[in-house]
VOBA-1610 file (N, C-alpha, C; in pm, whole numbers, padded with zeros to 5 digits, always signed):
BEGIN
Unk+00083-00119+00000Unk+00000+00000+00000Unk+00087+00125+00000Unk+00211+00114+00062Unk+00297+00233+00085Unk+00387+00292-00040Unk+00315+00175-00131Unk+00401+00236-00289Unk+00320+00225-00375Unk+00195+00248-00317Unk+00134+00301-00451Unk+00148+00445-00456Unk+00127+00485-00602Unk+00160+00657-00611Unk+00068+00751-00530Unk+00116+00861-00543Unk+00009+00925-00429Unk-00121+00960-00516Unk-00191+00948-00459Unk-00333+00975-00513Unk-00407+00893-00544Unk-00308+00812-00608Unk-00353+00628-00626Unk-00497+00580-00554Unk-00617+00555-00586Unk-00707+00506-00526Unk-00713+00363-00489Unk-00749+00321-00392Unk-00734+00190-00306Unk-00861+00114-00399Unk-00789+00053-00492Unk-00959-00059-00581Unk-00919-00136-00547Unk-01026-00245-00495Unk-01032-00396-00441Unk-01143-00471-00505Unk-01091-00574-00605Unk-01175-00650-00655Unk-01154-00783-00626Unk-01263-00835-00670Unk-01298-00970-00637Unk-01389-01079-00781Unk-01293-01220-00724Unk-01333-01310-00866Unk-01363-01437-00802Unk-01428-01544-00856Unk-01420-01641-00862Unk-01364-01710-00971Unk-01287-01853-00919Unk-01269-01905-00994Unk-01286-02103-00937Unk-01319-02136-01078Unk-01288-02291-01023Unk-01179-02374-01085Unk-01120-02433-00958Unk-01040-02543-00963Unk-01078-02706-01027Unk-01076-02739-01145Unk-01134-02842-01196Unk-01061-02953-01115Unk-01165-03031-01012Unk-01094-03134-00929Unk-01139-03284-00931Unk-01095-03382-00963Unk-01164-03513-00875Unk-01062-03587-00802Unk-01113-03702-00764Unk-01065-03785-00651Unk-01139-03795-00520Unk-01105-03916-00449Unk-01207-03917-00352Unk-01165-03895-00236Unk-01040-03843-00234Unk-00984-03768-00109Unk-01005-03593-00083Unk-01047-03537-00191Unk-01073-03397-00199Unk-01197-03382-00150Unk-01173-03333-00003Unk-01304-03295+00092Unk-01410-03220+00055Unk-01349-03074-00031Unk-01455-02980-00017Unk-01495-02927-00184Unk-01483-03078-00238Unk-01536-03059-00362Unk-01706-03035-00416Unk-01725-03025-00519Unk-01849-02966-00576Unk-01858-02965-00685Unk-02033-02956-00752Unk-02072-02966-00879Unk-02073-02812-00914Unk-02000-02717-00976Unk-02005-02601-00995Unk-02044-02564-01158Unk-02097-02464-01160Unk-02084-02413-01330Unk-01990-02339-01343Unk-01920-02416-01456Unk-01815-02383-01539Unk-01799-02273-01649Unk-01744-02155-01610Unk-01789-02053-01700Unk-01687-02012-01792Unk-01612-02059-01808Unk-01532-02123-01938Unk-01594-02207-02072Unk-01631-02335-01973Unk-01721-02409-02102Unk-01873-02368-02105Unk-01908-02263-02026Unk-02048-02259-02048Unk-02088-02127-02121Unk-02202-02131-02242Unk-02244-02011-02314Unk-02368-01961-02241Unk-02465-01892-02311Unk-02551-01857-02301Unk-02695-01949-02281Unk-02701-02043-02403Unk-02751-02158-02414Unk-02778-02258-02382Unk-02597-02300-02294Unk-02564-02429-02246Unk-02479-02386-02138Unk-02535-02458-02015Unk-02448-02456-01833Unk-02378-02593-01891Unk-02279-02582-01842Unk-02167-02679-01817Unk-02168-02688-01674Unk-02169-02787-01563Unk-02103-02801-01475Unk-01963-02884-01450Unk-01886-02893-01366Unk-01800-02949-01327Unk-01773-02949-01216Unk-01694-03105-01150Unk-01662-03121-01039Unk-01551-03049-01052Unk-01522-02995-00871Unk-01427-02916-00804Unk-01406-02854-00764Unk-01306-02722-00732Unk-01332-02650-00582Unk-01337-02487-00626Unk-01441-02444-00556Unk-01477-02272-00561Unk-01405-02203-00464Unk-01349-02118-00535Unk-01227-01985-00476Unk-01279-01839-00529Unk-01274-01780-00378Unk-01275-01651-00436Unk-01200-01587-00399Unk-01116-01452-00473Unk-01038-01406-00473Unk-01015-01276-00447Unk-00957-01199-00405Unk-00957-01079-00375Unk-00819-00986-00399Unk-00828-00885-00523Unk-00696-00836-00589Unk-00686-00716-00576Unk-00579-00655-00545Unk-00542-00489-00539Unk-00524-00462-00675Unk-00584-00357-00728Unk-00577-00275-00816Unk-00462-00175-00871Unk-00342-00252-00917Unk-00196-00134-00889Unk-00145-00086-01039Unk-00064+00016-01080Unk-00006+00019-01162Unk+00111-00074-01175Unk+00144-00073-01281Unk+00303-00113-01300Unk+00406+00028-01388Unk+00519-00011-01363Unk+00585+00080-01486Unk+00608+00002-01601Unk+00570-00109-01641Unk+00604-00177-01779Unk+00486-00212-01846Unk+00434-00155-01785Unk+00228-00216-01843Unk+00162-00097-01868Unk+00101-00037-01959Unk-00015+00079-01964Unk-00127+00035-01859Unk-00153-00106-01851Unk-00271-00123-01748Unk-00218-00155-01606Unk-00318-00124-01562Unk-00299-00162-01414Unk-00315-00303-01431Unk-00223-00359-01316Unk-00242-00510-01274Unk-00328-00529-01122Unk-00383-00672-01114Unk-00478-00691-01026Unk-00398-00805-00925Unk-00315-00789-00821Unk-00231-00844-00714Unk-00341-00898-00598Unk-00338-01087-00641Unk-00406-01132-00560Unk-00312-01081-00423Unk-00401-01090-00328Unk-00367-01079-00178Unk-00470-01198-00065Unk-00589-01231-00122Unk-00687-01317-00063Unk-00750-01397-00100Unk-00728-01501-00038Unk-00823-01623-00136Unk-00877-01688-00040Unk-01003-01767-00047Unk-01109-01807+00053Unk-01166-01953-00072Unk-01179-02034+00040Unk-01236-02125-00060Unk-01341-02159-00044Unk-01502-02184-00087Unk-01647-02135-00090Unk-01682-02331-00083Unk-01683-02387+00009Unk-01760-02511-00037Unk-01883-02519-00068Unk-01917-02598-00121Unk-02044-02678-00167Unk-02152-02700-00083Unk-02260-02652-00107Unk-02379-02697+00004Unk-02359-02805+00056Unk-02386-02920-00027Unk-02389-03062+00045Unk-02238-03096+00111Unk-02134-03040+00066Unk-02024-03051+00172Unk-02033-02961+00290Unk-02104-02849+00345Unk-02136-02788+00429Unk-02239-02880+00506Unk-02378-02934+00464Unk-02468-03000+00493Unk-02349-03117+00592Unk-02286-03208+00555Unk-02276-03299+00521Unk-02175-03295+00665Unk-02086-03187+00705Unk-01985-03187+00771Unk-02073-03089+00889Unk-02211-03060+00865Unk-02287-02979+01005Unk-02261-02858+01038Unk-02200-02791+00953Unk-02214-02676+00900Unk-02269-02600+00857Unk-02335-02402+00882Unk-02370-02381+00839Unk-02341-02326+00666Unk-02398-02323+00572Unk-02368-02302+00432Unk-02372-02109+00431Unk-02249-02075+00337Unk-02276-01980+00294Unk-02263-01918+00199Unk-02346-01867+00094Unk-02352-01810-00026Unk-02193-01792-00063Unk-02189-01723-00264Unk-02036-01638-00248Unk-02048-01503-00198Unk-02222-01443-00220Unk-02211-01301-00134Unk-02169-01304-00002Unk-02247-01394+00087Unk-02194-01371+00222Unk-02037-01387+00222Unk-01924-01479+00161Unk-01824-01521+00181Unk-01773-01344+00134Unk-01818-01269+00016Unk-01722-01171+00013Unk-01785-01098+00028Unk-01836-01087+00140Unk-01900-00918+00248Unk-01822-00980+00350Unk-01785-01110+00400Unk-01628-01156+00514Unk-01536-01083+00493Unk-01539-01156+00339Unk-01373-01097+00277Unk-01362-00924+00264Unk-01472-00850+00293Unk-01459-00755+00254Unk-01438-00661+00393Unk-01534-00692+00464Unk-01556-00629+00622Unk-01433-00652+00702Unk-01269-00815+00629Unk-01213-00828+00721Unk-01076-00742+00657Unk-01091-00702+00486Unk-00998-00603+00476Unk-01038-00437+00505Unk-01176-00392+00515Unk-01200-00281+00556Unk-01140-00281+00728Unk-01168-00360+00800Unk-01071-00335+00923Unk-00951-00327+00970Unk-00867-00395+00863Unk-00724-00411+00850Unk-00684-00209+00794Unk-00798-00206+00702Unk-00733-00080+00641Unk-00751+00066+00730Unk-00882+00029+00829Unk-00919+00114+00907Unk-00795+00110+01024Unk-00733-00001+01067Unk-00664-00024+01170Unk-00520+00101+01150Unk-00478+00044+00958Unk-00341+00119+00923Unk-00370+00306+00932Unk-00503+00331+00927Unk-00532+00486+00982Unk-00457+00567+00872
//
C-alpha cells in the first residue's frame, strides 16, 4: 500500500474461480458451473473446488494497465459438503462481504 503513487485510489476486486478437481480424497469438492465451457444456451457443470479471490488494483511501470495483485483467497464449499460436515452453508455473497468487512478493518486499523 505504501508504494502506490500518491493519489492512487485503493480498488479492491474480487473473482471467482474454479479449480477443476476429482478424486475421492478432496473434501470440499463440488458440482459447480463452469464458466469457461459454459455459453448462453448451455451450463456446463464441473466437479471441483470454488475460490474466491480478492486483488489490489496497482499500476506497473512496464504495463499501460494496471495489474490486479491477488492478496486473498477463501475457498467457498459446496452446500452438500457444508450439509454434510454440520455446518452452516454460505452463499459467495456472504463469503465476500467476510472478505470484505475483514480487509476494511485491516485498512481502518493502518489509519
Amino acid at each position: 500500500m505504501a508504494l502506490l503513487p500518491p493519489g492512487w485510489p485503493i480498488l479492491v476486486v474480487v473473482d471467482e474461480t474454479l479449480e477443476r478437481r476429482k478424486g475421492a480424497r478432496i473434501a470440499a469438492k463440488g458440482m459447480y458451473r463452469d464458466a469457461v465451457r459454459s455459453s448462453k444456451s448451455r451450463v456446463v457443470t464441473c466437479l471441483g473446488l470454488h475460490w474466491i479471490c480478492m486483488a489490489l488494483i496497482v499500476p506497473v511501470p512496464w504495463s499501460q494497465r494496471p495489474w490486479a495483485l491477488p492478496f486473498l483467497t477463501l475457498l467457498a464449499p459446496w452446500r452438500r459438503t457444508n450439509v454434510a460436515a454440520g455446518k452452516a452453508h454460505r452463499t459467495l455473497i456472504d463469503w465476500t462481504v467476510v472478505m470484505v468487512r475483514l480487509v476494511a478493518r485491516g485498512l481502518t486499523r493502518r489509519g
